[in-house]
MIDOSE-1310 file (N, C-alpha, C; in nm, 2 decimals, decimal comma, always signed):
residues 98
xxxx	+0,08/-0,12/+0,00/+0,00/+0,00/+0,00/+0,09/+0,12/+0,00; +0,06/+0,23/-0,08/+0,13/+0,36/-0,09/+0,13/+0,42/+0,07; +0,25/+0,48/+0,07/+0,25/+0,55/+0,23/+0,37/+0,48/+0,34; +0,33/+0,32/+0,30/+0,37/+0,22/+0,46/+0,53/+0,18/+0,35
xxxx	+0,62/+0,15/+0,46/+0,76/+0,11/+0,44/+0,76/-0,04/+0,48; +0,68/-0,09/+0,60/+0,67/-0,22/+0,64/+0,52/-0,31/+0,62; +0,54/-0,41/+0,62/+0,42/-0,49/+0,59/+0,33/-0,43/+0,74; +0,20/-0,41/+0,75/+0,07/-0,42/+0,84/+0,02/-0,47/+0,87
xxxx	-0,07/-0,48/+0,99/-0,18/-0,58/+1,00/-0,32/-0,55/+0,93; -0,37/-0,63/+0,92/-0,49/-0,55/+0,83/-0,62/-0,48/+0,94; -0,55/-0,46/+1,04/-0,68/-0,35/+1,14/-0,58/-0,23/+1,11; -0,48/-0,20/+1,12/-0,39/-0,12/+1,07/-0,40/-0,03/+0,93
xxxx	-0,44/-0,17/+0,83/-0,43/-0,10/+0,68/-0,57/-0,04/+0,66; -0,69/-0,10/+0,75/-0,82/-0,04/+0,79/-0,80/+0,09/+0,84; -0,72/+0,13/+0,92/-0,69/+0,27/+0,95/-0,62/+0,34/+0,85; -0,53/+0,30/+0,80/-0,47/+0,36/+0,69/-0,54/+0,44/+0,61
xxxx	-0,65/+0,34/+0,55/-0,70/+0,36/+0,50/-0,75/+0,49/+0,45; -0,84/+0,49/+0,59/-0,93/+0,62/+0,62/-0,82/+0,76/+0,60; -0,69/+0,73/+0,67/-0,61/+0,82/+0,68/-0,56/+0,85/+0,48; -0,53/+0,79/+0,41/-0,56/+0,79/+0,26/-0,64/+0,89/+0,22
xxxx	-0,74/+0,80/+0,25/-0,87/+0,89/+0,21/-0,94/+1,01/+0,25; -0,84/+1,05/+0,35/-0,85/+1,23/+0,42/-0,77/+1,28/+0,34; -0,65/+1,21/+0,29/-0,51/+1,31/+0,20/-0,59/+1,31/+0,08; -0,67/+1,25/+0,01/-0,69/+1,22/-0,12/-0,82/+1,36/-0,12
xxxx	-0,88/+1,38/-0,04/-0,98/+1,48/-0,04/-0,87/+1,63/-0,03; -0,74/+1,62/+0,01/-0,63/+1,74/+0,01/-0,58/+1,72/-0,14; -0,58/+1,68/-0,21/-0,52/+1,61/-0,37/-0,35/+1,52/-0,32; -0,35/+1,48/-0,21/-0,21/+1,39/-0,14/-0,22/+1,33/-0,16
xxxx	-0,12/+1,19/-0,06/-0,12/+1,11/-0,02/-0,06/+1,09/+0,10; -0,05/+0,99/+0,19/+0,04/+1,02/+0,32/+0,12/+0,93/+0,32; +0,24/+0,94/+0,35/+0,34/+0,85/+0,34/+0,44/+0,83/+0,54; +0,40/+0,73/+0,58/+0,40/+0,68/+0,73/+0,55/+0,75/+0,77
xxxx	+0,57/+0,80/+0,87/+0,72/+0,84/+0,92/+0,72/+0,77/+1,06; +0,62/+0,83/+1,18/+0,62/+0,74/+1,32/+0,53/+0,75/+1,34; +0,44/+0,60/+1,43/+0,35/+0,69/+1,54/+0,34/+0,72/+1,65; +0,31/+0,77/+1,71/+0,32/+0,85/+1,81/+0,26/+0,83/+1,95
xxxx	+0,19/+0,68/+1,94/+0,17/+0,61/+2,07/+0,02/+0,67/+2,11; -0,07/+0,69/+2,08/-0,22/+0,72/+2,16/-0,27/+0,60/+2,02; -0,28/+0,49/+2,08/-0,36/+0,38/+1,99/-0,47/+0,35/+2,04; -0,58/+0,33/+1,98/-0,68/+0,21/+1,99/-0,72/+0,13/+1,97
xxxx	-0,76/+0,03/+1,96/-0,76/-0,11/+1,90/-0,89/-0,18/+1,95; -0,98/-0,26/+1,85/-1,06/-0,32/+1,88/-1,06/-0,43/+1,74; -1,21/-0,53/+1,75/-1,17/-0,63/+1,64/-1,14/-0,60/+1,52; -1,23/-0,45/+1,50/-1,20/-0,42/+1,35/-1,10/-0,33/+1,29
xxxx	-1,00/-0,24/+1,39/-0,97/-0,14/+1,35/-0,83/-0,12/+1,42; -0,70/-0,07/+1,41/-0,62/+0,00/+1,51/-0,59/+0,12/+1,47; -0,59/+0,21/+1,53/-0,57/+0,34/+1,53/-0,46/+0,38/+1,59; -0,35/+0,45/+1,54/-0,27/+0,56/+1,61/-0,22/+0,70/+1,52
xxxx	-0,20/+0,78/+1,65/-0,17/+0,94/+1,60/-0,02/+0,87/+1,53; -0,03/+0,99/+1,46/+0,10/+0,96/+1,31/+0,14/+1,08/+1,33; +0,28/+1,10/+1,25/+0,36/+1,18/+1,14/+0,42/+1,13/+1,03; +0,41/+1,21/+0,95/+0,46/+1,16/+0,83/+0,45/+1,29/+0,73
xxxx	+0,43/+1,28/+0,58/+0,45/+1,35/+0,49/+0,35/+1,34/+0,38; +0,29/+1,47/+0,38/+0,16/+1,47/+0,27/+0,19/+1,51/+0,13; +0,20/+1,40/+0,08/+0,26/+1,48/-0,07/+0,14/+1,50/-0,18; +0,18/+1,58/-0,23/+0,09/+1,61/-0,32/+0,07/+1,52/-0,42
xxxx	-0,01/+1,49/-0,53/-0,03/+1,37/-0,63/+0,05/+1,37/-0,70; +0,06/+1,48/-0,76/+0,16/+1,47/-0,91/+0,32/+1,47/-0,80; +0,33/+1,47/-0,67/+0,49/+1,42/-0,66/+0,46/+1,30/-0,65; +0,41/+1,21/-0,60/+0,40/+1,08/-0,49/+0,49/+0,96/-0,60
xxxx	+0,50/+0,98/-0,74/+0,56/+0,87/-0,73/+0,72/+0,87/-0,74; +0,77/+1,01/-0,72/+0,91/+1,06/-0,68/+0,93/+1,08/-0,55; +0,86/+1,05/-0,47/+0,84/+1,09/-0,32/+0,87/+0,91/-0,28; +0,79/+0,84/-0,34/+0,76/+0,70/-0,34/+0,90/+0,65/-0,31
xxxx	+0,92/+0,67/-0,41/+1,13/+0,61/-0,49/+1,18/+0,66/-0,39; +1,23/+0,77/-0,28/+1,29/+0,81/-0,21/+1,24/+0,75/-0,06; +1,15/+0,78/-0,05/+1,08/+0,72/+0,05/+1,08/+0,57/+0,10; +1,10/+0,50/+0,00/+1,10/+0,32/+0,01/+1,25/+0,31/+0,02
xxxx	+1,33/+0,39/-0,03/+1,49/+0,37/-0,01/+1,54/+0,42/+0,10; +1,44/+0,50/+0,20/+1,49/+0,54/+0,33/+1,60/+0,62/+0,29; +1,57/+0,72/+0,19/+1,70/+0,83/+0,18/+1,66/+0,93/+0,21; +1,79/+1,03/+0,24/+1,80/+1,14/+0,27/+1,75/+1,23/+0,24
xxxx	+1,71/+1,21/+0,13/+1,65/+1,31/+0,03/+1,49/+1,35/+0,08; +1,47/+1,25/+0,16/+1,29/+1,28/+0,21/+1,32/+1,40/+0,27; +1,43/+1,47/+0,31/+1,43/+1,61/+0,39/+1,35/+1,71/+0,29; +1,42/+1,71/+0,16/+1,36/+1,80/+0,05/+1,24/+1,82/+0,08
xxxx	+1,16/+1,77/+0,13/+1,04/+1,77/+0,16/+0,97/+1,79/+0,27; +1,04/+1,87/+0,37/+1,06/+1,85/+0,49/+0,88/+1,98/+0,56; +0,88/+2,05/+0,41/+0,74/+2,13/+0,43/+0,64/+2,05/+0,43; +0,63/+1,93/+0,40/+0,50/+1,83/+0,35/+0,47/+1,74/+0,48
xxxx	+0,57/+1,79/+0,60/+0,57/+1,71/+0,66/+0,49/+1,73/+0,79; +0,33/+1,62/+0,84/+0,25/+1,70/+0,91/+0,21/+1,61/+0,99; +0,14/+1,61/+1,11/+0,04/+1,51/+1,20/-0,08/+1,49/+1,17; -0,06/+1,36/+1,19/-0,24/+1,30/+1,18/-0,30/+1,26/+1,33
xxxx	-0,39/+1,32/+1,30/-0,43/+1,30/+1,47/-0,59/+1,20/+1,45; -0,64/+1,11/+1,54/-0,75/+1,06/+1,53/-0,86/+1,09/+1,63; -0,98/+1,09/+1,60/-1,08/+1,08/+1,76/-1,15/+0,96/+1,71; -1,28/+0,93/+1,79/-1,35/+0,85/+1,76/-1,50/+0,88/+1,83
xxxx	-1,61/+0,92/+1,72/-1,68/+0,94/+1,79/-1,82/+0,89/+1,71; -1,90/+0,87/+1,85/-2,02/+0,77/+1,77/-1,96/+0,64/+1,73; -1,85/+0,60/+1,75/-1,83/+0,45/+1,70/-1,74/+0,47/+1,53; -1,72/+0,63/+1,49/-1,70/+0,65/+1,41/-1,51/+0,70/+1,42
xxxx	-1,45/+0,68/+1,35/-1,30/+0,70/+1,34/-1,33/+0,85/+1,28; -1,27/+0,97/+1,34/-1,25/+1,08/+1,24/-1,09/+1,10/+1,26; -1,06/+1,14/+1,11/-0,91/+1,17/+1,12/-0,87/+1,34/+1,07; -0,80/+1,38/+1,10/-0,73/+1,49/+1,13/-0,59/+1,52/+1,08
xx	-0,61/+1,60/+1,00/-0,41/+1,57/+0,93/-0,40/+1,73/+0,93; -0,26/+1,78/+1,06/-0,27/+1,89/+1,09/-0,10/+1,94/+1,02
């Protein structure tokens, strides 16, 4: 999946997901850096606050190539670089990319 550097679990790539699909409503994508430890977890879903890097569409597949090589070069982009925050309310996941 675009974003992740290591294989996931699939309550994980269920969150991803959603987190995707918030960048893609910005014309992004998000590409995973850490998270940041406030998780949730239940049967269907895990959730944790992130950082990482929101790139725009027309970069993501040059962002990709740098990014999967774990190079230095991801600094160039060091403006793209933001938090995703989660709540959960009503049973519903809302995400937040600040």
């Amino acid at each position: 999946m675009i974003g992740l550097r290591t294989q996931e679990d699939n309550n994980f790539i269920t969150f991803f997901q959603l987190v995707q699909k918030e960048a893609a409503k910005m014309g992004s994508a998000f590409f995973l850096d850490c998270g940041l430890g406030k998780i949730f977890k239940n049967a269907q879903i895990e959730c944790e606050d992130m950082c990482g890097w929101l790139i725009p569409m027309e970069h993501t597949k040059e962002f990709e190539k740098i990014f999967l090589n774990n190079s230095e070069d991801v600094h160039n982009f060091d403006d793209c670089y933001v938090r995703v925050d989660y709540s959960i309310e009503d049973d519903t996941v809302k995400i937040f990319i600040n």
